[in-house]
N, C-alpha and C positions, 0 to 999 in steps of 0.2 A: 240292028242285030249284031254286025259284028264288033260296034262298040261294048257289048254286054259281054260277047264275047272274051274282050281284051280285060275288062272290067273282071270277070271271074279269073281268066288267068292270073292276072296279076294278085288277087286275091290269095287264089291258090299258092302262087310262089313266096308272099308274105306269109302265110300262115306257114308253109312249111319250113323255108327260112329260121322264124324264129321259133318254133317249137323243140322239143327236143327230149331225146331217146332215154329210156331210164338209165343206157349206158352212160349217158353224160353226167347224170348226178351223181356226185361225188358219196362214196361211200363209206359211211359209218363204221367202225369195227370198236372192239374194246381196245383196239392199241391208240386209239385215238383217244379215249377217255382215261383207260387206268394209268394211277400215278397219283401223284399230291397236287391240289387246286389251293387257290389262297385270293382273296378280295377283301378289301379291306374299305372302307365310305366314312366321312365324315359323320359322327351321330351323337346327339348329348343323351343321356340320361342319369341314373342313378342306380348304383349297388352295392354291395356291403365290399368292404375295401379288404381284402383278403390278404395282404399285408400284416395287416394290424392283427397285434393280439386280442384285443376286442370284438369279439365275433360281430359286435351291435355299431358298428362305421361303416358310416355309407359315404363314397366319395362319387364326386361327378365323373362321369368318364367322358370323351371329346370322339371317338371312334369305335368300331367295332370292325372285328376282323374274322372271319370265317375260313374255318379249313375241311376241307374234303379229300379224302382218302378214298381213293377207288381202286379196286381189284378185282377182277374176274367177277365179277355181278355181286359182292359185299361192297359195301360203304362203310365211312366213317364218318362222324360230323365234329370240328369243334369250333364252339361259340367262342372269340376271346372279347374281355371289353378292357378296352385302351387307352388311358391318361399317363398325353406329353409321352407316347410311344411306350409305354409301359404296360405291362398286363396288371390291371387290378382286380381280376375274377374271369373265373369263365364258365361257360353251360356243356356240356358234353363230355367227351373225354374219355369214358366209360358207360357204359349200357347205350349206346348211341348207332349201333350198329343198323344197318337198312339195308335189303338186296336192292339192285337195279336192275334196269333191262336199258338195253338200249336200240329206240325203232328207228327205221331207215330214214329219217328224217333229221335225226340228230336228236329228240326228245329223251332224256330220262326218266325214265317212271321208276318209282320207287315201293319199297313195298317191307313190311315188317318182315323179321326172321324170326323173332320167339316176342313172346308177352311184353316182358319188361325193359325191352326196347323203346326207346323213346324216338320217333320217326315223326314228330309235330313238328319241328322245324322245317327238315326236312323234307316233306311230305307237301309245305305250300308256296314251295320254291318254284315251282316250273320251272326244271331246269332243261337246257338246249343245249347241245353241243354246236360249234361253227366257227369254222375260221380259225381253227385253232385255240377256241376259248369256250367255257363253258359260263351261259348267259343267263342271267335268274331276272323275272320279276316279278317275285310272289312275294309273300309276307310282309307286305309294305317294301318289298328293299330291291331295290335295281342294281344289282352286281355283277361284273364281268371277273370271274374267275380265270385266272392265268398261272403258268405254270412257277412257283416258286424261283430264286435264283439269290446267288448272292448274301446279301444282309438280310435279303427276308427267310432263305433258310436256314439261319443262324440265330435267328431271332424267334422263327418259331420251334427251332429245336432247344431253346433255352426256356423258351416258356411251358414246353408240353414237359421239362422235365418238373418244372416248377410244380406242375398237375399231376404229375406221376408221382413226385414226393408229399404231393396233400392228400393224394388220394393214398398212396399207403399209410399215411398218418392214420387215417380213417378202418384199417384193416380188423380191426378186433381186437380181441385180449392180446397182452402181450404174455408170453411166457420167460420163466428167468432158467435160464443156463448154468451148466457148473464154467463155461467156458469166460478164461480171463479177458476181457477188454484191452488188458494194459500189452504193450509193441513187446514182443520176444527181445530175447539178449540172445538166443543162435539159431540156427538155421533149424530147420526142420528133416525132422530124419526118420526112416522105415524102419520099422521092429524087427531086429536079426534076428533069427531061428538056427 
């Protein structure tokens, strides 16, 4: 008997030992998520080479690189695909917007904000927060999302301009102005009254 004894004690003191209080678990907040995320994996495939004048080239690409923009429970998403460190297209960019939530666990759930919204990628990411990183392995793709730095935020600020000037390419009619093009010859001056 009192080896049962010693047996349950001991028991006890391991279980409570390694157990531990919700206080211990590290807590989740949005300052821990929001901000720009970036991963990038080695991946072959093919897309039309955006580059070229010829809307109908398609070139190989060797990687693909993913950005996420989070703020206050809005996302962003952008697809880039990358040959020899270069952007030759990308998927997102606009209409890409998604809310988030973030539960005590570190998980993001994501969720549409209006219609035409595209949240497919998105949406089969599972993505985690932990450690400091943000951890996906949905959509076929294992990515560890980390906070930009350096060359890589130089590189993705040169590309998202690249996609801000295709995309206003894309904007509609243009209208023509009486206003001249060509650099003034003097400064600019307010109408005396």
């Amino acid at each position: 008997m009192k080896q049962i004894k010693i047996i349950a004690a001991l028991f006890i003191a391991v279980v409570a030992m390694s157990s531990c209080s919700v206080e211990d678990l590290p807590v989740i907040t949005p300052a821990n998520i929001d901000g720009e995320w970036y991963a990038e994996v080695p991946m072959k495939g093919s897309t039309y080479d955006m580059r070229s004048d010829d809307d109908l080239i398609e070139v190989t690409y060797d990687h693909i690189g993913v950005k996420l923009s989070l703020k206050d429970g809005i996302g962003a998403w952008t697809y880039y695909y990358i040959k020899d460190g270069e952007m030759v297209n990308y998927e997102g960019g606009y209409d890409n917007l998604f809310g988030y939530t973030i539960g005590n666990d570190g998980s993001i759930g994501v969720k549409s904000l209006e219609d035409f919204d595209d949240i497919s990628f998105v949406e089969g990411l599972s993505l985690r927060y932990s450690d400091g990183h943000i951890r996906s392995n949905g959509n076929g793709l294992n990515l560890v999302f980390s906070t930009p730095t350096g060359d890589t935020v130089a590189k993705l600020w040169q590309w998202d301009a690249i996609i801000d000037e295709d995309h206003m390419g894309y904007a509609g009619e243009e209208y023509e102005t009486d206003l001249d093009p060509n650099n003034a010859d003097e400064p600019s001056r307010a109408r005396q009254r």
